[in-house]
N, C-alpha and C positions, 0 to 999 in steps of 0.2 A: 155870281154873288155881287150885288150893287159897294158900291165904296160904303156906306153907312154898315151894313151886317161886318164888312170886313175889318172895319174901324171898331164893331162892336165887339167882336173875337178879338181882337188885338189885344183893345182894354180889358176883356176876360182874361185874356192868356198874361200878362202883365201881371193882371193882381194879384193870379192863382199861384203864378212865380215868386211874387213880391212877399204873398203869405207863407211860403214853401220854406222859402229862403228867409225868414223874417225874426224866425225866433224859435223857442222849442218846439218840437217835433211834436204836434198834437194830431185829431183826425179833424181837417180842417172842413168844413161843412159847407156845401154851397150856399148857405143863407152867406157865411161869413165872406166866400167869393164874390158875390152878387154886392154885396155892402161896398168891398172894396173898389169895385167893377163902377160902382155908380148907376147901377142896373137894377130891378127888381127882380126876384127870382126867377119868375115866368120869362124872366125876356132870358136869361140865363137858361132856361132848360129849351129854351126856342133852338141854340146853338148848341147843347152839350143835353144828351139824356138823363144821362146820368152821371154819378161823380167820377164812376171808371172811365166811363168816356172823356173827361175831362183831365182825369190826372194823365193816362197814355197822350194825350193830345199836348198838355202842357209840356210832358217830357219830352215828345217829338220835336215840339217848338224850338223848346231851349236849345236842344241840339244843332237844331237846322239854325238856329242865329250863330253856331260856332262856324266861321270860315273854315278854319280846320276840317273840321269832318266835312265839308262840304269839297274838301279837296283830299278826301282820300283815293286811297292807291288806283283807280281805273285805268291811269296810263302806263302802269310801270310794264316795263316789256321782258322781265323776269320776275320768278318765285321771289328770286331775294330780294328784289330792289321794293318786288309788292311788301315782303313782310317789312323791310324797312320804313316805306311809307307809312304803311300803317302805324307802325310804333308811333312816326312823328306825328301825322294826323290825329290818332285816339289821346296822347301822351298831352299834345297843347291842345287839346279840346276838354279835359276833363279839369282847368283852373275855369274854363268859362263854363262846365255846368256842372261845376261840385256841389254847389248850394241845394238845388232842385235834387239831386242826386243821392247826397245826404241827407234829406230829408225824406227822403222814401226809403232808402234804406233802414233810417231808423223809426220810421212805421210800419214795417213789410210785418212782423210778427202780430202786428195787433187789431193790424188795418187790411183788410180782403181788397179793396180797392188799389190802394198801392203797392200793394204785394202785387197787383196783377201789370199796373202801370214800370214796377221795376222790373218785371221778368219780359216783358213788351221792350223794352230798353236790351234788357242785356240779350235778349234772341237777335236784336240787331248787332250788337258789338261779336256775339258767337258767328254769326251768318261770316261778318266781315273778315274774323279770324279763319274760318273754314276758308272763305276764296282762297286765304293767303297760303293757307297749310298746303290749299289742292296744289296751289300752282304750284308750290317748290316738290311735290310729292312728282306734278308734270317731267316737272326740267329731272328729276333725279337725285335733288339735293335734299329731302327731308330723311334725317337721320333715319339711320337702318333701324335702329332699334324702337322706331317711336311708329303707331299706326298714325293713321287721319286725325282718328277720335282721340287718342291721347295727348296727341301735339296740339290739336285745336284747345283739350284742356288749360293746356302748360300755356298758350297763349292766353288765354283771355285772362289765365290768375294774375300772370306778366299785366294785360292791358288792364284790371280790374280796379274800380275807384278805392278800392278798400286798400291796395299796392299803393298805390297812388297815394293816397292817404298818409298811411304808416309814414313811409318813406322822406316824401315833402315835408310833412307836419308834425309827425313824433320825431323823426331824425334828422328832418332841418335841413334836405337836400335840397339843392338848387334846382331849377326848372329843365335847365341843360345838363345838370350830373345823374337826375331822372333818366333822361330819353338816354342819356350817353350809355349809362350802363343796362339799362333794361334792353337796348341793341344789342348789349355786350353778351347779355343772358341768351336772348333768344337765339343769338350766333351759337352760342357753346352747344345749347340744350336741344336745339331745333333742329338746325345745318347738318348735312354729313360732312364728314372729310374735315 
């Protein structure tokens, strides 16, 4: 891909964020992308087919600009230390893509496109919860009374932007009383022994 197409997805991928994150949750149109973009539409569909491919893609973006995620757990050399990592990587990665986030969210019932770009999103947060769950299920430590699959659940409502949400912004928790006790949960809920 020459620097100009890449330069051109950039300012696509920008705008698409800048409109996501900009104001009420509407079904944002690629004319209104392309507008933003500084692009005509046809150069806009040159890069993205269509707008599913463009909201997944957007989502993808934003995430991969969080440092955070980009240093989730791959080197912990236990179950526990991976589910700890994670907590911390997903935990300060979700103030840098609440915006994008929250705004699919609240198009997901209305809008087939970002319905499809949020479930794309959280199959990767599910994936990353499942490594964590397997390893500690490896070493021995995932509570007795919890399978794969139910502990994977209990994790991800634990990592879920909606947790996140509540918690931070109706209850006014700190950034560090988050991750402190959302550790604290998945020790109790998760862990044996």
């Amino acid at each position: 891909m020459s620097s100009d197409e890449q330069t051109t997805k950039t300012k696509i991928l920008i705008a698409a964020r800048d409109l996501l994150e900009g104001g009420p949750s509407r079904k944002i149109r690629m004319s209104d992308i392309a507008k933003a973009a500084g692009i005509s539409r046809q150069a806009l569909y040159l890069h993205y087919a269509n707008r599913a491919e463009l909201l997944v893609a957007v989502t993808s973006w934003v995430d991969s600009q969080s440092l955070t995620l980009a240093t989730a757990p791959d080197g912990a050399k236990t179950g526990r230390a991976r589910l700890m990592q994670l907590i911390i990587a997903c935990g300060n990665a979700i103030p840098q893509t609440y915006g994008v986030g929250k705004a699919l969210l609240d198009m997901i019932d209305s809008d087939a496109e970002a319905c499809a770009a949020w479930e794309a999103r959280s199959a990767t947060l599910r994936a990353q919860s499942e490594q964590a769950i397997e390893a500690l299920a490896r070493d021995g430590d995932l509570h007795e009374t919890l399978t794969i699959k139910r502990a994977t659940d209990l994790l991800g409502a634990l990592l879920s932007l909606r947790t996140w949400e509540h918690l931070r912004l109706d209850c006014g928790w700190t950034q560090a009383e988050y991750i402190t006790h959302i550790q604290d949960l998945a020790r109790r809920s998760l862990l044996s022994g």
